[in-house]
N, C-alpha and C positions, 0 to 999 in steps of 0.2 A: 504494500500500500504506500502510494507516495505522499508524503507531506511537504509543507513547505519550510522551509531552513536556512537561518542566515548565514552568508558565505562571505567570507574574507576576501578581496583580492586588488593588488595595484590597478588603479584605472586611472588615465590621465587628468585632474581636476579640468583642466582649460575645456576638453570635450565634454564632460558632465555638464558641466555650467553653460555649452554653446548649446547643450539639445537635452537638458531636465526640462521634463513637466513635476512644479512641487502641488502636490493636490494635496485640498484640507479638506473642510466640512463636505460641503458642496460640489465645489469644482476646483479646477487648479490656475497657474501663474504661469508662466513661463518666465525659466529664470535669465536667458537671454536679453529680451526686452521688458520685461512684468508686467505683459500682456495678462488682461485678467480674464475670469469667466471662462475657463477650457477648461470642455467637455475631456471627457476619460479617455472616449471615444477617438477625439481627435487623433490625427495622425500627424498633424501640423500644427504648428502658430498660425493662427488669423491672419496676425498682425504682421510679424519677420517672416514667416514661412518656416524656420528653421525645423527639421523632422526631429522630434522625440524620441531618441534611442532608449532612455533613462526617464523610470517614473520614483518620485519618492514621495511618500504618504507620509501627514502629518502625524496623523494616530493608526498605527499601523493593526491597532485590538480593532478599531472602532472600523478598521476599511476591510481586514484580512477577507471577510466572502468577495469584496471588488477586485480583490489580488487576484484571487484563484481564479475570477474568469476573467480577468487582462491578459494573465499566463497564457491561459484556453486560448484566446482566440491570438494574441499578441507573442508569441512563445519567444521572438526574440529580445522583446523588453527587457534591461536591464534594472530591476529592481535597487534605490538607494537609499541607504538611511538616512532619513532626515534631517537627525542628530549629528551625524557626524559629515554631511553637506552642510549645515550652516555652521559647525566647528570650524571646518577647513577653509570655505568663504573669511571669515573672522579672521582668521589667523592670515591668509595671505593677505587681506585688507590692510591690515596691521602693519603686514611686512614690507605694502607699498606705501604705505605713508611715513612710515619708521628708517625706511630703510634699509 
C-alpha cells in the first residue's frame, strides 16, 4: 500500500522560486510574480505564465486529501515544504542585503 512520505533532496532554490505554486486556504500565489487566486488546477501563472513544476501547501494536515489527487493526476509535481521555502527565501534575502 502506498503512502505519502517526506523526502529529503538538493533542488536548486532559484528554480523553486521561478515555478512554486504556494497554496493556502483556498487557492494559491505564485511565488514568481504573487500572482494571486490560482487554482490547484492550474498549470500556469495567469499573470507571468511561468509552469509550476513545485506545489507547497501551507497546512499540509489541512490539504493532505488535495495532495493525493494532485499526485493522481499531476504525478510529476514536485511537492515542497513550506516551512523550509520560506526559511530558505529569508535566509538568502538576508544574505543579499547583508552581504
Amino acid at each position: 500500500m502506498k503512502q505519502m512520505f517526506r523526502v529529503y533532496q538538493d533542488i536548486d532554490f532559484d528554480d523553486v522560486k521561478a515555478h512554486l505554486l504556494e497554496y493556502g486556504v483556498l487557492s494559491g500565489i505564485c511565488a514568481k510574480c504573487k500572482a494571486m487566486e490560482i487554482k490547484l488546477n492550474d498549470h500556469a501563472c495567469p499573470k507571468c505564465g511561468t509552469t509550476f513544476k513545485y506545489v507547497a501547501f501551507q497546512n499540509v494536515r489541512e490539504h493532505l486529501p488535495k495532495m493525493i489527487k494532485l499526485h493522481a493526476e499531476r504525478p510529476g509535481m514536485v511537492f515542497v515544504d513550506h516551512q523550509d521555502f520560506k526559511r530558505i527565501e529569508g535566509e538568502m534575502r538576508a544574505r543579499s542585503i547583508l552581504g
